[in-house]
N, CA and C atoms as an extended XYZ file, in Angstrom:
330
Properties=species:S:1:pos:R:3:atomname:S:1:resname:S:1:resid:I:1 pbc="F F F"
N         0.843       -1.182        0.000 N   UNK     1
C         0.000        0.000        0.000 CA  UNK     1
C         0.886        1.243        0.000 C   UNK     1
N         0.559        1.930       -0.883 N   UNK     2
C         1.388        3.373       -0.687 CA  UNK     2
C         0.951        4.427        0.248 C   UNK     2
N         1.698        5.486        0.728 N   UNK     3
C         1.890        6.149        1.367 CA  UNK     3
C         0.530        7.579        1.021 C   UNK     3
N        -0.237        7.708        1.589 N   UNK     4
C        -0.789        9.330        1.172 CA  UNK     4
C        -0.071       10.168        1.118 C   UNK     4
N        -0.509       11.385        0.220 N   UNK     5
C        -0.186       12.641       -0.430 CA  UNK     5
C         0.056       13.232        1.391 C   UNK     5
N         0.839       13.916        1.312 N   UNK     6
C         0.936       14.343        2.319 CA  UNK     6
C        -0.129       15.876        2.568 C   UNK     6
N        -0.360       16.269        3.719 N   UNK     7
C        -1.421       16.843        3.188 CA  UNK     7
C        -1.137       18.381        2.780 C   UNK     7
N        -1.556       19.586        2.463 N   UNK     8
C        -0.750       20.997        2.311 CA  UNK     8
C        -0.700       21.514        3.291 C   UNK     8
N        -0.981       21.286        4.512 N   UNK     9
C        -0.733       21.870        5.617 CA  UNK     9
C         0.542       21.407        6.489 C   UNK     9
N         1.345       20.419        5.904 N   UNK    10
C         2.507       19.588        5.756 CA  UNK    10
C         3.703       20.837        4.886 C   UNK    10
N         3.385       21.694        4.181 N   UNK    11
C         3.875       22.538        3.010 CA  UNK    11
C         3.890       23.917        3.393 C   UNK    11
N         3.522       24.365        4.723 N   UNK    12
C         3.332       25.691        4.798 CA  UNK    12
C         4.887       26.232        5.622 C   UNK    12
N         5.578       27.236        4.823 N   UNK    13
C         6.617       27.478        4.840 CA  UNK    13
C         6.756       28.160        6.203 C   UNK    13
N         7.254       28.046        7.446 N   UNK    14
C         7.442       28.523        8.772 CA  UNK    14
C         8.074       29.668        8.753 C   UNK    14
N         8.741       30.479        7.687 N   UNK    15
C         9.650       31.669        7.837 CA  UNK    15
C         8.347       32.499        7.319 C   UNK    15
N         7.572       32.177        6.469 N   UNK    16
C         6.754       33.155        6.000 CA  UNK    16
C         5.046       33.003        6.909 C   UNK    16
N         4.915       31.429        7.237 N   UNK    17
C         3.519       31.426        7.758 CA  UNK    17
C         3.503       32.160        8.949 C   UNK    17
N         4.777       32.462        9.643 N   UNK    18
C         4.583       33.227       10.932 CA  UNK    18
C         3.548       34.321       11.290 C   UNK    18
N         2.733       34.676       12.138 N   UNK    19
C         2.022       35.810       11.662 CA  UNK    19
C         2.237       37.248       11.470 C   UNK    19
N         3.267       37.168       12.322 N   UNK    20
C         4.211       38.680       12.466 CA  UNK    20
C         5.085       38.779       10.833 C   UNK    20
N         5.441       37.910       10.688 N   UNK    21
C         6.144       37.931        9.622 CA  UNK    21
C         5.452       37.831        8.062 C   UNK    21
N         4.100       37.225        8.276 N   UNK    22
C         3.149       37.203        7.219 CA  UNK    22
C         2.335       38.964        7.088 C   UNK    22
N         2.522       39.187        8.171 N   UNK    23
C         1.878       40.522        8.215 CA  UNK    23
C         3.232       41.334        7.791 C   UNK    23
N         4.315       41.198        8.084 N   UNK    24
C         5.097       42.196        7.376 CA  UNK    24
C         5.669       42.276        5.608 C   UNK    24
N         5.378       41.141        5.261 N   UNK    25
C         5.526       40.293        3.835 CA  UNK    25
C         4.082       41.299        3.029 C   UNK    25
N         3.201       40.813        3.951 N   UNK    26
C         1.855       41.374        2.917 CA  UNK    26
C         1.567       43.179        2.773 C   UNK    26
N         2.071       43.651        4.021 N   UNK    27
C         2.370       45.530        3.989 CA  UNK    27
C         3.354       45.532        3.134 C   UNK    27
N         4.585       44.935        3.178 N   UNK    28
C         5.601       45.303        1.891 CA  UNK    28
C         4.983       44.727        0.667 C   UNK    28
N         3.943       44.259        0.406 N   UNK    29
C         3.812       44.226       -1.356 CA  UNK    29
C         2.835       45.408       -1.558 C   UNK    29
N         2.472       46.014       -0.974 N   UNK    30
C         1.555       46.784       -0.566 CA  UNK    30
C         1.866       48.473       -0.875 C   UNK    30
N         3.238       48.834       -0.949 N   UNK    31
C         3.841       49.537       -0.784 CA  UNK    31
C         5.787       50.061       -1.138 C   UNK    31
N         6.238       50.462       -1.499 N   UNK    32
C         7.784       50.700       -2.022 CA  UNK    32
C         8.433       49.977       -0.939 C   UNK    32
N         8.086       50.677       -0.133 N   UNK    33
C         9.081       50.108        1.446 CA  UNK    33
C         8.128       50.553        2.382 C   UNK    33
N         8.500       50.268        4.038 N   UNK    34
C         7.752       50.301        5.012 CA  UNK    34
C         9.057       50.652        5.753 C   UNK    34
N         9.037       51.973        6.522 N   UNK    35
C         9.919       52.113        8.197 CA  UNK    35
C         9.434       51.246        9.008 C   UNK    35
N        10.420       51.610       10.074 N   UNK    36
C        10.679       50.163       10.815 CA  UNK    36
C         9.199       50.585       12.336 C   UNK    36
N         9.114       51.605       12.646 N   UNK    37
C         8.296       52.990       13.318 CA  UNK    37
C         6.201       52.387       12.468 C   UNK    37
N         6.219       52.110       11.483 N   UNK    38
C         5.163       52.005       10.797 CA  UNK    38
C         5.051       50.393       11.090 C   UNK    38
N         5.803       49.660       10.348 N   UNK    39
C         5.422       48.063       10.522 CA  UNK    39
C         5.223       47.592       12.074 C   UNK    39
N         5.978       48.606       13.085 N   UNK    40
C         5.995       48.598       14.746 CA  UNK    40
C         4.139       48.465       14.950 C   UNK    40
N         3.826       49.421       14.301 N   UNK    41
C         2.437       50.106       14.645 CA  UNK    41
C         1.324       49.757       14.060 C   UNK    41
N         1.945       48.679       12.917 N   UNK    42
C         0.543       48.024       12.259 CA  UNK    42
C         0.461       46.888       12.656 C   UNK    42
N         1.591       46.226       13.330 N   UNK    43
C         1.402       44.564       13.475 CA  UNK    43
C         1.140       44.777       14.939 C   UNK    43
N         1.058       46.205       15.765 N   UNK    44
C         0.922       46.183       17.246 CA  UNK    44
C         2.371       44.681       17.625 C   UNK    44
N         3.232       45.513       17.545 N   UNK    45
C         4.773       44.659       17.751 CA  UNK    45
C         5.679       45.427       18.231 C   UNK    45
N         6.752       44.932       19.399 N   UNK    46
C         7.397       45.694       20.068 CA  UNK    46
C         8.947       45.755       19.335 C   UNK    46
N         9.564       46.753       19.593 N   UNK    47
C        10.675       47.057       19.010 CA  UNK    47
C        11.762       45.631       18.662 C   UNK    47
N        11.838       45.237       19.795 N   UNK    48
C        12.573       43.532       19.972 CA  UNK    48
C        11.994       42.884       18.757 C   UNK    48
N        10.683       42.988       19.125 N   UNK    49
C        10.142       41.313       18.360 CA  UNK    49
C        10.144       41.962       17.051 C   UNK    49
N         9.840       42.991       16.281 N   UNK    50
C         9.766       43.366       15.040 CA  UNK    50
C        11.437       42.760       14.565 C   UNK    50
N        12.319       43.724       15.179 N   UNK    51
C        13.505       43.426       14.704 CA  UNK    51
C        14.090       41.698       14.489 C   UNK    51
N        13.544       40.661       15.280 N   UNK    52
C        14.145       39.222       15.618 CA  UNK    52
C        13.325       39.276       13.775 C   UNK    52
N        12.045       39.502       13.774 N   UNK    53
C        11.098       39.067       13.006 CA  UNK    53
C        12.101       39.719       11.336 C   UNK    53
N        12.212       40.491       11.806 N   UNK    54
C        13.020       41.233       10.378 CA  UNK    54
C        14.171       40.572       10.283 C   UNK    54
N        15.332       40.185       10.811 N   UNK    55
C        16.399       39.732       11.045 CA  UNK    55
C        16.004       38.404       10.348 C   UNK    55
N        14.613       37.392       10.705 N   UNK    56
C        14.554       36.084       10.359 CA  UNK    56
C        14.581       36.549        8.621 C   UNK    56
N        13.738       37.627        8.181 N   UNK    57
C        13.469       37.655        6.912 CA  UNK    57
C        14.180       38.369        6.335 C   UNK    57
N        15.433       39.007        6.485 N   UNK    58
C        16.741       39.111        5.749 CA  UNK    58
C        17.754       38.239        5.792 C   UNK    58
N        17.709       37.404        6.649 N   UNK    59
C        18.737       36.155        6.652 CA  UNK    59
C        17.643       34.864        5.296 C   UNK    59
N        16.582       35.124        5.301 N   UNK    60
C        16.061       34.202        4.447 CA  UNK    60
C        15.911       34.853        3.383 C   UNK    60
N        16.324       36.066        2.989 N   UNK    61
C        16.500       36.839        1.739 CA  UNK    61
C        15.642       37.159        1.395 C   UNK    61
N        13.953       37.193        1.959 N   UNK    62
C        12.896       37.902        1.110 CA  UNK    62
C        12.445       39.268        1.759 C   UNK    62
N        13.414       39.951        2.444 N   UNK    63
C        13.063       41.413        2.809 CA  UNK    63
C        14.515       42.069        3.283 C   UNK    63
N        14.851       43.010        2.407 N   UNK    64
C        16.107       43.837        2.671 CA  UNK    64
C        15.790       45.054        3.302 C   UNK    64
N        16.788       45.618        4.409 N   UNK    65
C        16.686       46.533        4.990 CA  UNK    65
C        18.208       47.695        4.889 C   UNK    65
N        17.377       48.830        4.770 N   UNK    66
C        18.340       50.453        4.430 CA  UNK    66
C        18.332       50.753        5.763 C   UNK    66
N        19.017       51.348        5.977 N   UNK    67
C        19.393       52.399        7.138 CA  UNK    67
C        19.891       53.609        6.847 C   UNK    67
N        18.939       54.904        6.703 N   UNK    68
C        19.430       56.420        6.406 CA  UNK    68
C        19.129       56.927        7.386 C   UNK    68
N        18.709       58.492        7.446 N   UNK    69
C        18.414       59.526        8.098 CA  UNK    69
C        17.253       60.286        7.197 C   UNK    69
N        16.227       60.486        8.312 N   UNK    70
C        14.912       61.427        7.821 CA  UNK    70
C        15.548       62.566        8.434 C   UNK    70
N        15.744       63.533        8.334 N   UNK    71
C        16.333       64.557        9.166 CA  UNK    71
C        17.667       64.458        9.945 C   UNK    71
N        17.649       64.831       11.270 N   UNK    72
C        18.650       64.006       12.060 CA  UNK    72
C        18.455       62.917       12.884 C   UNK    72
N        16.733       62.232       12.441 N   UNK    73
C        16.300       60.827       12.528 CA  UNK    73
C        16.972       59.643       12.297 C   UNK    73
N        17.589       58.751       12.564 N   UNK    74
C        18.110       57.780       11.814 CA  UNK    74
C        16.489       56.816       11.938 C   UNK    74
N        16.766       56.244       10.730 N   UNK    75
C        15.300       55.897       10.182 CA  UNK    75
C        15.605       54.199        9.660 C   UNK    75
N        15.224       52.743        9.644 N   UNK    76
C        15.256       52.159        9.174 CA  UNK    76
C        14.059       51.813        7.945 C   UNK    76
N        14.224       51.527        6.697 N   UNK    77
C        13.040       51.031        6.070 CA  UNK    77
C        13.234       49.531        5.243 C   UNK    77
N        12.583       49.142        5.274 N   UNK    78
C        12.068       47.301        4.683 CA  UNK    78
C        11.587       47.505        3.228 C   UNK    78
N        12.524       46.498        3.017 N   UNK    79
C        11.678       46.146        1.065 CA  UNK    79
C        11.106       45.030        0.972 C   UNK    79
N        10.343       44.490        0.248 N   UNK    80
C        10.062       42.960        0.072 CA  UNK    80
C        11.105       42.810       -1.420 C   UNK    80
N        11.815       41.826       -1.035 N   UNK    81
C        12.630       41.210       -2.352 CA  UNK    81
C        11.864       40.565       -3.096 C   UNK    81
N        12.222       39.973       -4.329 N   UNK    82
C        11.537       39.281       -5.376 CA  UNK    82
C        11.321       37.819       -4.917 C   UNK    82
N        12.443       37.644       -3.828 N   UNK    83
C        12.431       36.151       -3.261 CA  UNK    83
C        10.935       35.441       -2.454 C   UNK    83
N        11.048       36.890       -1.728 N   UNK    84
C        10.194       37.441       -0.379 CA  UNK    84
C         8.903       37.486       -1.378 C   UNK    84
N         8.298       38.077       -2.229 N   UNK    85
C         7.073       37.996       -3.010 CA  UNK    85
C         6.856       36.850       -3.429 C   UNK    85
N         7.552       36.251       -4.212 N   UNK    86
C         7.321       34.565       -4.369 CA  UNK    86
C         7.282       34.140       -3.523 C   UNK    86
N         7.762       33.397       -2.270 N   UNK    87
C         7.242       32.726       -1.606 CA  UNK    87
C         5.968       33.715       -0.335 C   UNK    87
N         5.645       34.655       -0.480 N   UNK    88
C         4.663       34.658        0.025 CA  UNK    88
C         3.496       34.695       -0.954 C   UNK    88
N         3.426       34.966       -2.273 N   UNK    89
C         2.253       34.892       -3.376 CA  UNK    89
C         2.209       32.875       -3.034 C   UNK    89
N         3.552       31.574       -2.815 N   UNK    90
C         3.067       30.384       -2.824 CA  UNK    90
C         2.334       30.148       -1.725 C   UNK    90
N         2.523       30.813       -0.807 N   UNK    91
C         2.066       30.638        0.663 CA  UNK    91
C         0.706       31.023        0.657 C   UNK    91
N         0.443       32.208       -0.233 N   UNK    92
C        -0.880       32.207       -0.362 CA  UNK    92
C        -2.024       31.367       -1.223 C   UNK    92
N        -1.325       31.170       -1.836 N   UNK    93
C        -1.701       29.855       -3.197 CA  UNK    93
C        -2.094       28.736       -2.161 C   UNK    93
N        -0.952       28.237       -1.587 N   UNK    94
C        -1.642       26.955       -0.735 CA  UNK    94
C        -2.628       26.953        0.367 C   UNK    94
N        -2.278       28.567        1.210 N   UNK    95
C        -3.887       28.716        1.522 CA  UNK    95
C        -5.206       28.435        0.741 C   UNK    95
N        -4.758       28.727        0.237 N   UNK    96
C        -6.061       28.612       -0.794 CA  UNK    96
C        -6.211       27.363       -1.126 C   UNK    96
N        -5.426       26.812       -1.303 N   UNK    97
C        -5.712       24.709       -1.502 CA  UNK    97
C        -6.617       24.510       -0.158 C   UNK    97
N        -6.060       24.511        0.778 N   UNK    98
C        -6.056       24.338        2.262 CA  UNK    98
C        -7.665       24.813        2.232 C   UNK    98
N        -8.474       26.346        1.836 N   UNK    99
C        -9.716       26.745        2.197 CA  UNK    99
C       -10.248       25.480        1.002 C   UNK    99
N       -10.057       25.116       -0.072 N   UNK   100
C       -10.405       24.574       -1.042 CA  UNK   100
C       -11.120       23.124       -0.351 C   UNK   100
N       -10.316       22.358        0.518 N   UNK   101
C       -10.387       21.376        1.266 CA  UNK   101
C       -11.220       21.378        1.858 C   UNK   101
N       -11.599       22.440        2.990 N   UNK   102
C       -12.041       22.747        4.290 CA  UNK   102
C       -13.569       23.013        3.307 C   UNK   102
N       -13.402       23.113        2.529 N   UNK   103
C       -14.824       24.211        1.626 CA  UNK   103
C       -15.301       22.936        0.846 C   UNK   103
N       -14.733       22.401        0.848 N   UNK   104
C       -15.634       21.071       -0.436 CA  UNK   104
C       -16.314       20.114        0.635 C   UNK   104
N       -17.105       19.705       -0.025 N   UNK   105
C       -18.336       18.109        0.668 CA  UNK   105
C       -17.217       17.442        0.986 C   UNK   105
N       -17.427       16.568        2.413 N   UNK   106
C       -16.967       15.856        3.021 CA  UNK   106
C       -17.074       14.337        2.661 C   UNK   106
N       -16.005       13.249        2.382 N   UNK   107
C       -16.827       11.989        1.506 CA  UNK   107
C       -17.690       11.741        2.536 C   UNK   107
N       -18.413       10.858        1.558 N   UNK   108
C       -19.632        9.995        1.872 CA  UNK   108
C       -19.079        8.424        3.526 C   UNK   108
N       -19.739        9.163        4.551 N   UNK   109
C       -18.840        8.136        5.296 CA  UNK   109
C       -19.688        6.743        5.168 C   UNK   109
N       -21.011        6.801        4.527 N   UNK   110
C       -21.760        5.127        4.301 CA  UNK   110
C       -21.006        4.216        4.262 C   UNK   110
C-alpha cells in the first residue's frame, strides 16, 4: 500500500507562515518600502520582536533593509525582495488549496 499525499498543511513554509512575519511580507507588497516605526504600529509589535522578526526575513532573503536619516532621525526602512514575493504569493496559493479542502463536501462516510 502506498503512502498518502501528504497533506498541504505539511507545506506551509514557517519563515513566511509566521504571523508577524506574514503581516510584514503582505504591507511590503503593498507599498515601495515600510519604516521600521510604521510596521511597529501596524502589526501592534514591540521594538525587539519586530527586529528578531526582520532579522529572520533578511537572513532568508525575502526582505532587505536600508538604514538612512529622515532629518537628524536615523530611520530604518524594509523592502520585500523578489524572493520574499514569491514565496509569500506560494504561501498564499496553498492557503487557498487548504480553504479549497475545508470548503468542499466531506466523503460519503456510508
Amino acid at each position: 500500500m502506498s503512502e498518502p499525499d501528504p497533506h498541504p498543511l505539511s507545506r506551509l513554509d514557517e519563515t513566511v507562515h509566521q504571523r508577524a512575519r506574514l503581516g510584514v511580507l503582505a504591507i511590503l507588497t503593498e507599498r515601495t518600502d515600510a519604516d521600521f516605526g510604521y510596521l511597529k504600529r501596524a502589526l501592534g509589535l514591540t521594538d525587539g520582536n519586530l527586529g528578531r522578526h526582520l532579522e529572520v526575513l533578511v537572513t532568508s532573503g525575502l526582505v532587505d533593509l536600508r538604514r538612512g536619516y529622515d532629518g537628524r532621525r536615523q530611520r530604518t526602512w524594509a523592502r520585500i525582495t523578489p524572493a520574499g514575493r514569491a514565496a509569500l504569493l506560494a504561501e498564499l496559493d496553498l492557503l487557498r488549496s487548504i480553504t479549497r479542502l475545508v470548503d468542499a463536501e466531506p466523503p460519503d462516510a456510508s
